[in-house]
N, C-alpha and C positions, 0 to 999 in steps of 0.2 A: 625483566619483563617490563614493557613500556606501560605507563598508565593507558594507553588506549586499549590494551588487550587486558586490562584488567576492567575495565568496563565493559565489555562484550562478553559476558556469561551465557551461554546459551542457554539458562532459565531468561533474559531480557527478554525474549521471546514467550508471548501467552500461554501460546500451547505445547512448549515444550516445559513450560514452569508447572502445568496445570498435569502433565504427568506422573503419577506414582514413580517412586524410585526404582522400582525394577524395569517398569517400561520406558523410564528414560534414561538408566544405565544399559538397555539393549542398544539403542539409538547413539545415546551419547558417543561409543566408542569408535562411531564410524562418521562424526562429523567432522569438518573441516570448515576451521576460520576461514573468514571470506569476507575479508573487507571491499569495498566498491565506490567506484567514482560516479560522480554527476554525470550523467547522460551515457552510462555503460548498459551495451545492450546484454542480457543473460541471454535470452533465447530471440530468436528470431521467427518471426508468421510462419508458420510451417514445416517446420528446422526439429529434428529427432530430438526431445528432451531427454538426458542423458541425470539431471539431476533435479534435486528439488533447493529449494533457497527458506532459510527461515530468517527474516532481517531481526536485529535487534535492534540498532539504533539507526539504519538506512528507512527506506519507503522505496520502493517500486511500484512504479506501474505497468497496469496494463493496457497495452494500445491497438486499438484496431485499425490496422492499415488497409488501405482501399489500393486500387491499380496502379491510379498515379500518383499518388505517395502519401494521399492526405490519410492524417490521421485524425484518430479522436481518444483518449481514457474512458472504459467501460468498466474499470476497477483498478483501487488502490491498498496496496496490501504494503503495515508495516511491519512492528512486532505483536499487532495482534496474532498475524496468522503465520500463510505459509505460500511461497512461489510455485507453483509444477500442480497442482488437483488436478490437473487434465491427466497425469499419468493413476491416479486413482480412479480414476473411471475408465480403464482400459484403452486409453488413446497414448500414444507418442509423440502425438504435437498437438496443436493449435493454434488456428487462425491468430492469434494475438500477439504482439511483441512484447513481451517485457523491458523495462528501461530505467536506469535509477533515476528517481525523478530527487531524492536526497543524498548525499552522499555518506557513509558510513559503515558500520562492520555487521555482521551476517554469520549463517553457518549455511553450510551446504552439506548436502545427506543425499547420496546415491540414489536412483531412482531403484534400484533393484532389492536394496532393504527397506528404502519406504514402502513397497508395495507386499515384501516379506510380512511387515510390521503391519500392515493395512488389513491381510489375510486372515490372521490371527482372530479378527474380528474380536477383537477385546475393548478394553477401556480408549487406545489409544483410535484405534476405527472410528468410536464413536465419537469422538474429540472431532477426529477431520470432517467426517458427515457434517458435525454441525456446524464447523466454517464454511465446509462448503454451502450449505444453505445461506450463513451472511454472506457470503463472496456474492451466490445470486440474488440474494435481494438486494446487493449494492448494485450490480450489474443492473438489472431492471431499472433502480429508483434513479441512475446515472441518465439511463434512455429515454425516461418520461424527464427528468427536468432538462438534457439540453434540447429536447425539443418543444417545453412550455416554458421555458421560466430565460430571465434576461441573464446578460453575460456577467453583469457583477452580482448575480444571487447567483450563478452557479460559479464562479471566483471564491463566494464566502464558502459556500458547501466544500469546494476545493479546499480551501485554507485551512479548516475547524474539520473535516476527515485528515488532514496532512497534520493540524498539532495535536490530535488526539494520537498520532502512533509516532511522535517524538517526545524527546525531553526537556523541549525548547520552547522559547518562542518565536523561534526568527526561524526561515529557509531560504537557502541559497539557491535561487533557480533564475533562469534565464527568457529572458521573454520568449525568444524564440519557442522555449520546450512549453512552458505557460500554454502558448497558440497552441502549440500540437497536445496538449492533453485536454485542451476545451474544444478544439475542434473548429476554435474561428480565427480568423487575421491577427496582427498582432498588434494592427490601431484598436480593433474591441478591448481587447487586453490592457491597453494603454489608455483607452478610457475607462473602463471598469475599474482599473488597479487607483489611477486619477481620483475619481469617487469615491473610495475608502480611504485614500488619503485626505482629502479636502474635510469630510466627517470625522479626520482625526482617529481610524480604525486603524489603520496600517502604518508604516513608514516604508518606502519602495525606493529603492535606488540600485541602479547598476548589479542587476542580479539578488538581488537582496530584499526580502519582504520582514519585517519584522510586526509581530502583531502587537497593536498599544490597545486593544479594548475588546478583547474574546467576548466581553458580553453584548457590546454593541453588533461583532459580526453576526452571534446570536440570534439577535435580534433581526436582523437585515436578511438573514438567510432565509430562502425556501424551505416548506415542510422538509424537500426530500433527504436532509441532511439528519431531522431527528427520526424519520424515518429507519432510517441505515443505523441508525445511532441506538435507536429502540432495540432494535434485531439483535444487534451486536452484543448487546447488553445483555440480553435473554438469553442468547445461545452461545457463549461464550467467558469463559474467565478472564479477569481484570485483575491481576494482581496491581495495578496504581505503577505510577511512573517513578523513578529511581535510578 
């Protein structure tokens, strides 16, 4: 077994750690590893979800696409949560693409015993209810800062939600996907990314942001970040990163 599939436990993931062992040995037996690349799309706007996605060491976003093609991220789900809640609320799609915005390994759980499991209305139900309430208050506090707050406070918010669900300090991302999860050009991007450079925050080169000072981004960030932060805290377990 490679060391990479020995770091992808599907306890890495919050809310399958946060489980009792019987209701994560009903689950367990019907996942599948699922490792994923940078910029792989899972579902597409519209497109029959067919499954649910739990990352462990990946990040995904979600992105709302418009007509002619622009996008924006209205939420980021790592190993906190879980990809597919749309199919918990009795729908089979939604408006939103999914995309990895980190690259890394994952489980994937059939939408037909997720929503089996969902039924039950037990401990595990009440686990997803309450991501999905972080999911929407991330969604919302995303709506109100890219339309109050400047491109490198919502950059920092981006960075510091992306290394709260990794192991790391560095991500590998490419300007191009950067513009399409913030919603603007990718000179903004390159001035913003520019700025936490020159302040000594980041290190950005050819796809690659490394963070040199989490508390200075801290610092620099909009509310909407301890906002999301708050919530996620509350209604949600944190077993700590590992």
């Amino acid at each position: 077994m490679s060391p990479r599939r020995l770091t992808a436990s599907p306890r890495r993931n919050h809310l399958l750690a946060a489980l009792e062992e019987p209701d994560f040995a009903r689950i367990a037996r019907h996942l599948d590893f699922a490792p994923v690349t940078l910029g792989e799309v899972l579902y597409e706007s519209g497109s029959r979800m067919e499954h649910a996605y739990f990352p462990t060491t990946s990040i995904v976003s979600l992105l709302y696409v418009m007509s002619d093609g622009a996008s924006a991220e209205i939420a980021v789900v790592g190993n906190d949560g879980i990809v597919g809640v749309s199919m918990l609320m009795g729908g089979e799609s939604t408006p939103s693409r999914a995309v990895v915005q980190s690259a890394g390994d994952g489980y994937r759980l059939s939408g037909k015993v997720l929503i089996e499991e969902f039924a039950r209305y037990g401990p595990t139900a009440h686990l997803l209810l309450r991501y999905t309430q972080a999911l929407i208050t991330q969604m919302a506090q995303t709506a109100v800062c890219n339309r109050h707050h400047t491109v490198d406070q919502q950059l920092c918010r981006w960075l510091l939600l992306s290394l709260d669900r990794l192991p790391s300090m560095e991500l590998h991302m490419t300007q191009e996907l950067i513009s399409n999860m913030l919603g603007v050009r990718r000179e903004g991007v390159t001035e913003a990314a520019g700025k936490l450079q020159s302040a000594g925050l980041i290190d950005y080169s050819r796809g690659r942001i490394k963070v040199l000072d989490r508390r200075g981004l801290e610092a620099r960030v909009c509310e909407c970040y301890r906002v999301v932060r708050r919530e996620t805290d509350r209604l949600l377990p944190n077993p700590g990163k590992g």
